[in-house]
Backbone as JSON, one array per atom type, in Angstrom:
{
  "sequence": "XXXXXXXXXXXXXXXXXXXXXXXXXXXXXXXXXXXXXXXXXXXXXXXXXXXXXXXXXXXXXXXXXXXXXXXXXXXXXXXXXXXXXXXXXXXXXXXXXXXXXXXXXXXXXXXXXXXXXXXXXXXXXXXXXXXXXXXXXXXXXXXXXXXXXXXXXXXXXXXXXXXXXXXXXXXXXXX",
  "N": [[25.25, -26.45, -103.04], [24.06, -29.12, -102.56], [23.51, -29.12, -99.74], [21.62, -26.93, -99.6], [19.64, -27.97, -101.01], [19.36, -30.38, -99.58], [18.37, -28.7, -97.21], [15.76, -27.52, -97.95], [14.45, -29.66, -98.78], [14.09, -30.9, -96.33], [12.63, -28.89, -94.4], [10.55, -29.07, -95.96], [9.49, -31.29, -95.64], [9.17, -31.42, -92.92], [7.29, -29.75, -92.83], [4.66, -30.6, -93.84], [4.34, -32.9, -91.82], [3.92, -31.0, -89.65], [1.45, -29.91, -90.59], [-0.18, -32.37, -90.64], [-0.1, -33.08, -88.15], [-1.3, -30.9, -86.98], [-4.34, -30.87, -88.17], [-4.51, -33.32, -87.48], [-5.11, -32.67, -84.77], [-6.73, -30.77, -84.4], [-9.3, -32.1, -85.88], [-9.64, -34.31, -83.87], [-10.08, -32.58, -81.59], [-12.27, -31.12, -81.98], [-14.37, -33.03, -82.41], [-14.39, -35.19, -80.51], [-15.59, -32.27, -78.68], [-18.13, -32.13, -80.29], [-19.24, -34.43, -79.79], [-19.4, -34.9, -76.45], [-21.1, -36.01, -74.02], [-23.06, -33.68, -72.11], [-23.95, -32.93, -68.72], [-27.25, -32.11, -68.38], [-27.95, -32.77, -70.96], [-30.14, -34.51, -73.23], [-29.72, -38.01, -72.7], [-28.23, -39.88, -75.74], [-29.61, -42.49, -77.27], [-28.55, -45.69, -77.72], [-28.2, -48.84, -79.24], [-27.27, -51.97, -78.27], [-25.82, -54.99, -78.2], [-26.05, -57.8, -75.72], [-24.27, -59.76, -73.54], [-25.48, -62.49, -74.27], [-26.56, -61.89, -77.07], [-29.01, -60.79, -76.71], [-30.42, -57.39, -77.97], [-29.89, -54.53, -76.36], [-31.55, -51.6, -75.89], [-31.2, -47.87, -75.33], [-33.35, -46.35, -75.26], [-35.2, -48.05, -74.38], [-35.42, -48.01, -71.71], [-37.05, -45.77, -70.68], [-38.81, -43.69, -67.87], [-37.11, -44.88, -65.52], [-34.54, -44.68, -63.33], [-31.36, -44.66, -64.7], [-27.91, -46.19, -63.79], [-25.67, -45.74, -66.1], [-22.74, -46.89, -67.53], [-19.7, -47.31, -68.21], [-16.7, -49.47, -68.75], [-14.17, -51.8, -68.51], [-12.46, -55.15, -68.27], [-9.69, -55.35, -67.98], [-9.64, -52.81, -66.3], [-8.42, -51.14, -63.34], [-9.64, -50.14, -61.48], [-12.63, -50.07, -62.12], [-12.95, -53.03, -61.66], [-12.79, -52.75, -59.09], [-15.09, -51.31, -58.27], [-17.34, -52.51, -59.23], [-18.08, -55.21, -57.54], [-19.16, -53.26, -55.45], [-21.08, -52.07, -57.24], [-22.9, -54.35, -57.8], [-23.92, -54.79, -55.27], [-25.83, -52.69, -54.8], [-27.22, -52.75, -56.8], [-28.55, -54.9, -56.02], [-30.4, -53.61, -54.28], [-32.22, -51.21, -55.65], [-33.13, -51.95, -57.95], [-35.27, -52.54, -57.71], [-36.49, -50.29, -57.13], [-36.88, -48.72, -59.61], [-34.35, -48.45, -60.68], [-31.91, -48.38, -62.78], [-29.5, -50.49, -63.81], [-26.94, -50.5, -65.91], [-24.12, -51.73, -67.41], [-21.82, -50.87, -69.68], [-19.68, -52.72, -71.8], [-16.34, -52.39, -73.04], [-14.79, -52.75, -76.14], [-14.07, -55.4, -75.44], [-13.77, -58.67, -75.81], [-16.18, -61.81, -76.04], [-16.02, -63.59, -74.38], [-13.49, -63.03, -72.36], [-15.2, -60.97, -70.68], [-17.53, -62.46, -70.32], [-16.28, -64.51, -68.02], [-15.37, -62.58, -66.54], [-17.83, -61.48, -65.8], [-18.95, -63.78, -64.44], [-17.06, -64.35, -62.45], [-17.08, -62.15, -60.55], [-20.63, -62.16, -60.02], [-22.27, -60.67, -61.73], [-25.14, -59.31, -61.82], [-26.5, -57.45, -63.7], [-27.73, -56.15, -66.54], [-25.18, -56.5, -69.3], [-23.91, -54.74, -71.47], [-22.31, -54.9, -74.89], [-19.82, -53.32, -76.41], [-18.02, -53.51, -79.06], [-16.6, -52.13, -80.82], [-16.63, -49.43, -79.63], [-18.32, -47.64, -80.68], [-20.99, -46.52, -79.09], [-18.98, -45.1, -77.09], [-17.63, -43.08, -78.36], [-19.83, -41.84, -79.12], [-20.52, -40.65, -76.48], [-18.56, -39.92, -75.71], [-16.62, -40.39, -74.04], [-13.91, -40.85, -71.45], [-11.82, -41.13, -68.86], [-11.86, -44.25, -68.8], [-13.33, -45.87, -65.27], [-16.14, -44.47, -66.53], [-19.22, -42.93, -65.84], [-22.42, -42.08, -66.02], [-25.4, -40.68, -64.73], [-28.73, -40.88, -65.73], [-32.1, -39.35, -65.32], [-35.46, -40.83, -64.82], [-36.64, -39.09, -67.19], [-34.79, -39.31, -69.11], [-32.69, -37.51, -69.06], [-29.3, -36.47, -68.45], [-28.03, -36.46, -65.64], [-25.68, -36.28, -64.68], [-22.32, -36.56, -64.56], [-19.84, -39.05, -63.84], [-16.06, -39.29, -63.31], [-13.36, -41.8, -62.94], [-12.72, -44.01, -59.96], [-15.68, -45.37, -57.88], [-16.91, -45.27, -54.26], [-18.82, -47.44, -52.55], [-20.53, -46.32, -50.75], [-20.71, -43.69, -52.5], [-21.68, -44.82, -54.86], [-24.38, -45.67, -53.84], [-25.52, -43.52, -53.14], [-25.68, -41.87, -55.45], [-27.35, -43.78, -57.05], [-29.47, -43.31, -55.45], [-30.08, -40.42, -55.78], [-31.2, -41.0, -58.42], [-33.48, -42.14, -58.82], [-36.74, -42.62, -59.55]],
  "CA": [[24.01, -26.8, -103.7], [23.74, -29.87, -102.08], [23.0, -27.6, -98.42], [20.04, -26.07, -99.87], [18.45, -29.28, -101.57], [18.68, -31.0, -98.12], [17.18, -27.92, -96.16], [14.28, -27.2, -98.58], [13.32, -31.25, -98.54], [13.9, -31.15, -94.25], [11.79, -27.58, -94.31], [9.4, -29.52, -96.78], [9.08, -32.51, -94.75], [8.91, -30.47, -91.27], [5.64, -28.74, -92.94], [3.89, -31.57, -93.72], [4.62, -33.27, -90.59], [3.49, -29.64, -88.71], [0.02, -29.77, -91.08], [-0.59, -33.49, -90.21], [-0.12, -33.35, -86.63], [-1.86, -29.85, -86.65], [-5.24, -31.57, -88.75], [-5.26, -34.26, -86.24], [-5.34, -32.08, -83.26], [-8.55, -30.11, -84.51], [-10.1, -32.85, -85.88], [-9.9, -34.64, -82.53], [-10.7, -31.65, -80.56], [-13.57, -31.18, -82.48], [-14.81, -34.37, -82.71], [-15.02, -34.65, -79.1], [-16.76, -31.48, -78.37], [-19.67, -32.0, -81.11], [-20.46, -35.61, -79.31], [-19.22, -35.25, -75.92], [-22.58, -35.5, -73.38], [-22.8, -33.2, -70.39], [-25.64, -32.63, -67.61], [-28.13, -31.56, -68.91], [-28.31, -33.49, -72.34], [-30.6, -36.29, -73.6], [-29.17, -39.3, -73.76], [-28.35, -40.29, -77.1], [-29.88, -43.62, -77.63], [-27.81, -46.39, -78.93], [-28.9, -50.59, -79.5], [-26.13, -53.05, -78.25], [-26.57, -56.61, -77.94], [-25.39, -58.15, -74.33], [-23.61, -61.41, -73.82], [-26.61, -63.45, -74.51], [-27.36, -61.55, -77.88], [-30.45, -59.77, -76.63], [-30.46, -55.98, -77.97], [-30.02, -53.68, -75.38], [-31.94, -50.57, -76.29], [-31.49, -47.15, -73.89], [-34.86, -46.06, -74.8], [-36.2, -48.94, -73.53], [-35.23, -47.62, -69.88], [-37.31, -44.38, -69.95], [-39.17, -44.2, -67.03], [-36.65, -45.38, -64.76], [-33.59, -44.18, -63.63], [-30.19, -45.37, -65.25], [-26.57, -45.85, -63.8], [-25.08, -45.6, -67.24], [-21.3, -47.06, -66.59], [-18.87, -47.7, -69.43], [-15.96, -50.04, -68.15], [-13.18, -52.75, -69.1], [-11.91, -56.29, -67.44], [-8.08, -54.65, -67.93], [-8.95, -51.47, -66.03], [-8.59, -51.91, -62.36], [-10.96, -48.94, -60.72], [-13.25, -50.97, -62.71], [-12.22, -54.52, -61.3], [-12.8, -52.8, -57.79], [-16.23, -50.62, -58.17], [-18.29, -54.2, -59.84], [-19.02, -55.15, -56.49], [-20.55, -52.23, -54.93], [-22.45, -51.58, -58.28], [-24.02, -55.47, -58.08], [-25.37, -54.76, -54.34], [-26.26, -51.53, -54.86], [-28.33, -53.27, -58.17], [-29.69, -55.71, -55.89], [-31.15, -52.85, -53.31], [-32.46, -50.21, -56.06], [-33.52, -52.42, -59.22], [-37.13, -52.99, -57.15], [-36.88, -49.14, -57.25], [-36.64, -47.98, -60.48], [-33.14, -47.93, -61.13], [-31.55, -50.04, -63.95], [-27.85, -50.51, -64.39], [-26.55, -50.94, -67.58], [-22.48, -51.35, -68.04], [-21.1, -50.65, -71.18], [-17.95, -53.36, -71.93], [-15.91, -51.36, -74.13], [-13.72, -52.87, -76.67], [-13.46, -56.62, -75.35], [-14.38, -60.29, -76.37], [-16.96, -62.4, -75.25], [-14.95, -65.02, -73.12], [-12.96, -62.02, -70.95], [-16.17, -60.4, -70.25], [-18.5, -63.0, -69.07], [-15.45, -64.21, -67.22], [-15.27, -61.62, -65.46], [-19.31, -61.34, -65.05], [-19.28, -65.15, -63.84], [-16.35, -64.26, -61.74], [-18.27, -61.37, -59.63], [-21.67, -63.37, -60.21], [-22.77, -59.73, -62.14], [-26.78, -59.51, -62.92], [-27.17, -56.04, -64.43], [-27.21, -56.32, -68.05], [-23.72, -55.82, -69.95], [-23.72, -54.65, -73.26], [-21.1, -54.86, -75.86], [-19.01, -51.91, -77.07], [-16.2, -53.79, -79.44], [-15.9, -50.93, -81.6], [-16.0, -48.2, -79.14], [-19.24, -46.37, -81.02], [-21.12, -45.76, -78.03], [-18.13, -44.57, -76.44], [-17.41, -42.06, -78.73], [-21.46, -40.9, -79.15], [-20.61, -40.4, -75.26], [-17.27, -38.5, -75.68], [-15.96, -41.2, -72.79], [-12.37, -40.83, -71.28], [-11.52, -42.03, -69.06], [-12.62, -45.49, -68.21], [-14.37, -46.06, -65.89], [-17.42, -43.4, -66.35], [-20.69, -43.43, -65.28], [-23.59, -41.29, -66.78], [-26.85, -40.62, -64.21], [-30.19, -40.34, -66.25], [-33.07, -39.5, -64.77], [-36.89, -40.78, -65.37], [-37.33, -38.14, -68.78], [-33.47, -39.31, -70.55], [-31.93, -36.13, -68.94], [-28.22, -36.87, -68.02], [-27.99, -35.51, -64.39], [-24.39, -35.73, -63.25], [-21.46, -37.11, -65.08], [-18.72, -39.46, -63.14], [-15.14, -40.3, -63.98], [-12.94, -42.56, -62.02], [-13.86, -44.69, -58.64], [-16.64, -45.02, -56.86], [-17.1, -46.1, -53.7], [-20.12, -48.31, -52.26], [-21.53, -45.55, -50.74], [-20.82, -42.64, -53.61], [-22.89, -45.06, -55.67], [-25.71, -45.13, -53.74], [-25.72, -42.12, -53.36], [-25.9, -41.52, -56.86], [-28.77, -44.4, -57.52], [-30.93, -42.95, -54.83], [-30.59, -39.47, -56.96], [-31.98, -40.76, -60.02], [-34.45, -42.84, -58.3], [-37.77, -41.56, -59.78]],
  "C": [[23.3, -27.95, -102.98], [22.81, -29.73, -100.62], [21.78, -27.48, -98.49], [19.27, -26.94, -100.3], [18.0, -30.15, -100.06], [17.93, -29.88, -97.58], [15.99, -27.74, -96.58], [13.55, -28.53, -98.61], [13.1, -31.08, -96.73], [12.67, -29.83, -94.6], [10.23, -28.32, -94.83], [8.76, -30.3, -96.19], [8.5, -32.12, -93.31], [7.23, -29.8, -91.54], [4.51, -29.49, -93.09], [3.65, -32.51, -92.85], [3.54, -32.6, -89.81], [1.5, -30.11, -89.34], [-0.58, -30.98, -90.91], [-0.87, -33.21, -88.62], [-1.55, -31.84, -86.46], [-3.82, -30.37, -86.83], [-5.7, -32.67, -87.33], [-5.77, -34.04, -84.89], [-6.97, -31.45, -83.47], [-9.34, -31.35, -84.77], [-10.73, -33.92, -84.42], [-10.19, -34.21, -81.5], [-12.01, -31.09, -80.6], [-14.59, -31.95, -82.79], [-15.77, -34.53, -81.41], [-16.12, -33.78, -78.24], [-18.23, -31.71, -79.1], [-19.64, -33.7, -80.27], [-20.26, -35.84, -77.8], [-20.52, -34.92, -74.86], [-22.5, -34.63, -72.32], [-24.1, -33.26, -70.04], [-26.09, -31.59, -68.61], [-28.81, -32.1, -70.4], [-29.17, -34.38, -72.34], [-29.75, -36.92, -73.71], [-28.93, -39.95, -74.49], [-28.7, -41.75, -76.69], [-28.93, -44.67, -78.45], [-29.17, -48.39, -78.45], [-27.5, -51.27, -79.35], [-26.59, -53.79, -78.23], [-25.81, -56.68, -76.57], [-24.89, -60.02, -74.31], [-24.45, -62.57, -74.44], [-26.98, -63.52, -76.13], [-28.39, -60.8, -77.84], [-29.84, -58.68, -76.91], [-30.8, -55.13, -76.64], [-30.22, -52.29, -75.88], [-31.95, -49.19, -75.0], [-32.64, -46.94, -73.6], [-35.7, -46.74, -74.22], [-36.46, -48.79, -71.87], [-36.08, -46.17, -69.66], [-38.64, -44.57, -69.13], [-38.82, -44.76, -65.8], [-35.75, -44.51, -64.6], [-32.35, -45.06, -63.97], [-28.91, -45.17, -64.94], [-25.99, -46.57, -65.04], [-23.28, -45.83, -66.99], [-20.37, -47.72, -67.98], [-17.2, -48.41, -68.43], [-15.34, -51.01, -69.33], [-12.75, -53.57, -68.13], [-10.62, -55.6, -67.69], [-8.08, -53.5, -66.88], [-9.51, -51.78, -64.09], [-9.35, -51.06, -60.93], [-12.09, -49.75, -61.34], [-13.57, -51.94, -61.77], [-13.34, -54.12, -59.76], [-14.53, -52.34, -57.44], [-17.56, -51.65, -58.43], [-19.07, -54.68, -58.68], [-19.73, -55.05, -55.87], [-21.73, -51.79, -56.01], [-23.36, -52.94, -57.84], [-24.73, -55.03, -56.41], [-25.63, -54.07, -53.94], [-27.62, -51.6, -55.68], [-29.4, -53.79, -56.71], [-30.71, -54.74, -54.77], [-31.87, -52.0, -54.31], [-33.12, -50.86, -57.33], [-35.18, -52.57, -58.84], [-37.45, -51.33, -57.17], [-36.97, -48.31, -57.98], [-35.53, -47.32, -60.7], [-32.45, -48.89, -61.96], [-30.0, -49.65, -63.9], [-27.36, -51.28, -65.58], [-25.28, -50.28, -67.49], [-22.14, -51.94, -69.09], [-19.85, -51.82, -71.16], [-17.65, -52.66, -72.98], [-14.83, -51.88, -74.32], [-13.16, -54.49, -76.47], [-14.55, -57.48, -75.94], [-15.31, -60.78, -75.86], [-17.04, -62.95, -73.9], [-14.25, -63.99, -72.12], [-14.1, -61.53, -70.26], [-17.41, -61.15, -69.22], [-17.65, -64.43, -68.32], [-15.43, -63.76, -66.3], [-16.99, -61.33, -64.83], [-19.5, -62.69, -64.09], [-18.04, -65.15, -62.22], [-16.96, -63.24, -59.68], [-19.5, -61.85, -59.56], [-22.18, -61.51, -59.9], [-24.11, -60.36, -62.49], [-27.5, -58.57, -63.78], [-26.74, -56.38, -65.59], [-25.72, -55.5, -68.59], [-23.93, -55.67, -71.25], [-22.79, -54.0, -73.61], [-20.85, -53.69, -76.89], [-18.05, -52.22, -78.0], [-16.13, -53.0, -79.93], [-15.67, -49.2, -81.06], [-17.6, -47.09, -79.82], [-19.98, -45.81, -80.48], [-20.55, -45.16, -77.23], [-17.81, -43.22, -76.96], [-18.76, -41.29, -78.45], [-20.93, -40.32, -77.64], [-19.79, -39.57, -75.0], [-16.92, -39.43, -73.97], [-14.75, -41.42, -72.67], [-12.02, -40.46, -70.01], [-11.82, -43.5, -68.95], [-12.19, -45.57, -66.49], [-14.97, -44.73, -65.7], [-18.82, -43.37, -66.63], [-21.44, -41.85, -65.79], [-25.15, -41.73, -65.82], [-28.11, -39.93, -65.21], [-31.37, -40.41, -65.69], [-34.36, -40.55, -65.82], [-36.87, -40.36, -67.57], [-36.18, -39.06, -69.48], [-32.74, -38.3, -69.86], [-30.46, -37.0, -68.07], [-28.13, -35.4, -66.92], [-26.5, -35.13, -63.49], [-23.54, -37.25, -64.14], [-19.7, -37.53, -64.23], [-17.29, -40.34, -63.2], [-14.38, -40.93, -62.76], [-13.74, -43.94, -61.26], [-14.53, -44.36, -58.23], [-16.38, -45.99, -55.87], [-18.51, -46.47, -53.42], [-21.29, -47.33, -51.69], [-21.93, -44.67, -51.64], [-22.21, -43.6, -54.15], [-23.88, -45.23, -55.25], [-26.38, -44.3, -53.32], [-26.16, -41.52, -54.3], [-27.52, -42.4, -57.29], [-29.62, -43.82, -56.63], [-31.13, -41.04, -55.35], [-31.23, -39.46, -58.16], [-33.31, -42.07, -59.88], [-35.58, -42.08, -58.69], [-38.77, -41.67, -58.39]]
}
């Protein structure tokens, strides 16, 4: 008797387990797909603030083109690509190209740190909760989002770049 009371609680427990894990898999697979952006999409619009406090609005960039770059001081493709993005900025910003990186998920003090460290001038705006990240369907860090002129996302990039890739990339969305 005893036998059968344990297997029907384990069996019981095993199913609810199975229907949890199962729930979380769709929900997260589905989640994903309904917000993740590809070529060809508008740009969803979000409003961050940037170290300073100023609101950083996307719409405010249409008209230009935008290397769109979501990043982290921890991640170290990151660490290395900062560089070539700032004097890539300083050749292409007279040309209608704006760079705007996302910090995703950190503090104030690590961040402009690390901007004072590289002596960054492209605006950074603040991700702590990750909600532009998700709107973006972003994974892994880092990844970069080309928008042209209109808003149209032209070419979606995960990993490193190097110094040339990226300007390669800014002189594509160069209007």
């Amino acid at each position: 008797m005893k036998r059968k009371k344990r297997l029907v609680i384990r069996t019981i427990a095993l199913l609810i387990i199975a229907i949890a894990v199962g729930y979380m898999l769709y929900t997260s697979t589905n989640s994903n797909k309904a917000s993740t952006v590809r070529v060809g999409d508008q740009a969803p619009n979000f409003i961050l603030s940037d170290l300073d406090g100023n609101e950083v609005e996307l719409a405010d960039y249409r008209g230009v083109g935008v290397f769109l770059n979501f990043w982290g001081t921890y991640c170290p493709p990151c660490e290395r690509e900062m560089p070539y993005m700032q004097n890539q900025y300083e050749v292409y910003k007279s040309q209608g190209v704006e760079i705007l990186a996302v910090n995703v998920r950190e503090g104030e003090l690590p961040v402009r740190r690390f901007v004072e460290r590289y002596g960054l001038t492209f605006p950074i705006p603040m991700d702590p909760n990750a909600d532009v990240v998700r709107k973006y369907g972003v994974l892994p860090l880092p990844t970069t989002f080309l928008i042209n002129a209109e808003g149209t996302v032209t070419q979606v990039i995960t990993g490193l770049m190097s110094e040339s890739d990226i300007q390669e990339y800014m002189e594509s969305i160069k209007p």
